[in-house]
NUFIGU-548666 format. One record per residue (C-alpha): residue in one letter; x, y, z. Coordinates in steps of 0.02 Angstrom, whole numbers, padded with zeros to 5 digits, always signed. Layout:
AXYZ
...
***
This chain:
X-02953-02637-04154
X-02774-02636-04199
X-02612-02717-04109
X-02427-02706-04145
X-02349-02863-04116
X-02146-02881-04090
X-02067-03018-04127
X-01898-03098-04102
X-01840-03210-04257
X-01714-03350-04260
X-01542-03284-04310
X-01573-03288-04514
X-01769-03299-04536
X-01789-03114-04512
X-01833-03093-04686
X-01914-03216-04720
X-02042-03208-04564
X-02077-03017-04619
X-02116-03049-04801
X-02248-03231-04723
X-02345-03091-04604
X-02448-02981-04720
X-02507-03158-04795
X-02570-03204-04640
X-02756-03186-04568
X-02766-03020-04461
X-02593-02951-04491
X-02587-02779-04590
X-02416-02735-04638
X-02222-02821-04562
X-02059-02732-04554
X-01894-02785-04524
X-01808-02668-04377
X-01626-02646-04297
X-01652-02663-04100
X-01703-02759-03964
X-01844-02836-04100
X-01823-02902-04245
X-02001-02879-04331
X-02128-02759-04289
X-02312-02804-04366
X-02480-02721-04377
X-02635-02831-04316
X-02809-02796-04341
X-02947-02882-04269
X-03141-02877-04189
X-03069-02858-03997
X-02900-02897-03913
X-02958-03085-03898
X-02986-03104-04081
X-02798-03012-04100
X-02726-03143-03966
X-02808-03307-04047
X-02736-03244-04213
X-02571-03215-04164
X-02583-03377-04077
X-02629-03474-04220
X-02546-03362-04395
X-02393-03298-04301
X-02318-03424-04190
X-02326-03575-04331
X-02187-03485-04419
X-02038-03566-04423
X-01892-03467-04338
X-02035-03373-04225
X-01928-03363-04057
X-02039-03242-03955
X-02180-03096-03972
X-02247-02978-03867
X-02415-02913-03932
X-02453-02702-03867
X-02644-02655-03915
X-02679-02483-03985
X-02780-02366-03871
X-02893-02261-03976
X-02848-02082-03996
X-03024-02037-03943
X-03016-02115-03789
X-02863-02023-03744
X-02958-01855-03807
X-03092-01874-03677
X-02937-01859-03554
X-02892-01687-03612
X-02928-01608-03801
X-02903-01659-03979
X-02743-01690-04072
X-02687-01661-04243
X-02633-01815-04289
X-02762-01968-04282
X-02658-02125-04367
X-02545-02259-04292
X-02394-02288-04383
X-02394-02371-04568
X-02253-02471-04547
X-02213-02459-04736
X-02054-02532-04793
X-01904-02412-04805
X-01821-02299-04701
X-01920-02271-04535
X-01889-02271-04354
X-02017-02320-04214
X-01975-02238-04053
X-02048-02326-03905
X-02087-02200-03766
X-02104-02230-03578
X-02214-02082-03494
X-02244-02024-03334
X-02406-02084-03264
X-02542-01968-03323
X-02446-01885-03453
X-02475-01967-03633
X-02640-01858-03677
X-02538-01704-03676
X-02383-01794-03743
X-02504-01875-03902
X-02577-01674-03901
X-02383-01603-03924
X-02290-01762-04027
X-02432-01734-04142
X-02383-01555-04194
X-02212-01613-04213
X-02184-01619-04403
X-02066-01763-04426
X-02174-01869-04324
X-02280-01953-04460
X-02362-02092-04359
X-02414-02098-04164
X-02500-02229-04058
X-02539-02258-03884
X-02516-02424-03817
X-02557-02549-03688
X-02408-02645-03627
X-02223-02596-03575
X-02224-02414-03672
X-02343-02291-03695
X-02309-02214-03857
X-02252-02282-04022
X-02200-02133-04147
X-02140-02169-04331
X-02019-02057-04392
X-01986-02096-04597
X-01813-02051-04632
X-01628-02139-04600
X-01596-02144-04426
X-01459-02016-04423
X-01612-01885-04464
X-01733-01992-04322
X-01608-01982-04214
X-01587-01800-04204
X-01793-01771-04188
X-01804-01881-04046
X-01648-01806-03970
X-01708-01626-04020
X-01889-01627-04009
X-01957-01807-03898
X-01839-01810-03754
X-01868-01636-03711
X-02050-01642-03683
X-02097-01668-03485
X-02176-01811-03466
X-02057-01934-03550
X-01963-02054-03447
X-01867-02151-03602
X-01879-02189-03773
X-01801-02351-03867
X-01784-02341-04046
X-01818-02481-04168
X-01752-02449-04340
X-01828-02518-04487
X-01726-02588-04629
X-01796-02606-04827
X-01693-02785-04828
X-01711-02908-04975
X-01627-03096-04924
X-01501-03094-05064
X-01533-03237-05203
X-01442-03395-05179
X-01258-03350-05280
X-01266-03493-05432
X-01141-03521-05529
X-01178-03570-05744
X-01164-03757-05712
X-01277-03765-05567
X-01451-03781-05641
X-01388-03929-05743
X-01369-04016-05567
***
């Protein structure tokens, strides 16, 4: 079972919390994103309890953890018993780089078909259904001036969406402390 996990960082720990997560038991992959989170990780587990006691445990000893909000994945397959197959079959990666993940809200009874069109849309490279405040989570790998322009173009259209919130992911390095030539004599 898999689980995306948002988390809100302490102004300045960012960074550092991202780079701690793939370290830690359960947790697949950590981005840094622009938006109303600050990291958005990938958690694997045996069940949602095994997820929970994890995060519980791995996550929330991090220093400059503020808050997180874990969403479980719902398997594609149990969304195709609700009404055909899709194209597309994988969450999103969240590799570093330039990516956005675009939170959808759907109308109730909707997200089978919306999974069945979002996953013909080219740009889209990731898609999950979730448990939790949205529906949907698409990855779209590109700058967010391109993203922005798919969901405007290509998401919001589709009937069946209520909103979308975008999270944009940043490839961000904490710069080295600046040290001047007398300073490792110290």
């Amino acid at each position: 079972m898999e689980a995306f996990i948002y988390l809100r960082a302490r102004p300045g720990s960012a960074a550092r919390i991202a780079a701690q997560l793939p370290g830690r038991p359960g947790i697949r992959r950590a981005v840094i994103v622009v938006g109303d989170w600050d990291v958005l990780a990938l958690a694997e587990g045996n069940d949602l309890n095994s997820i929970a006691t994890g995060i519980l445990a791995n996550v929330h000893t991090i220093e400059g953890v503020e808050r997180t909000l874990t969403t479980p994945v719902v398997p594609i397959d149990r969304l195709g018993a609700l009404g055909g197959g899709f194209g597309m079959t994988h969450a999103p990666q969240l590799n570093p780089g330039e990516a956005c993940y675009v939170q959808v809200r759907a109308q109730p009874g909707t997200v089978p078909s919306l999974v069945e069109r979002l996953s013909e849309v080219e740009e889209i490279s990731g898609l999950a259904a979730l448990g939790g405040e949205h529906d949907l989570l698409l990855e779209i790998r590109g700058p967010w001036e391109v993203a922005s322009g798919v969901v405007l173009e290509h998401v919001h259209p589709m009937p069946g969406v209520v909103s979308t919130s975008t999270l944009v992911g940043i490839d961000y390095q904490e710069p080295e402390e600046d040290r001047d030539q007398f300073s490792a004599w110290e």
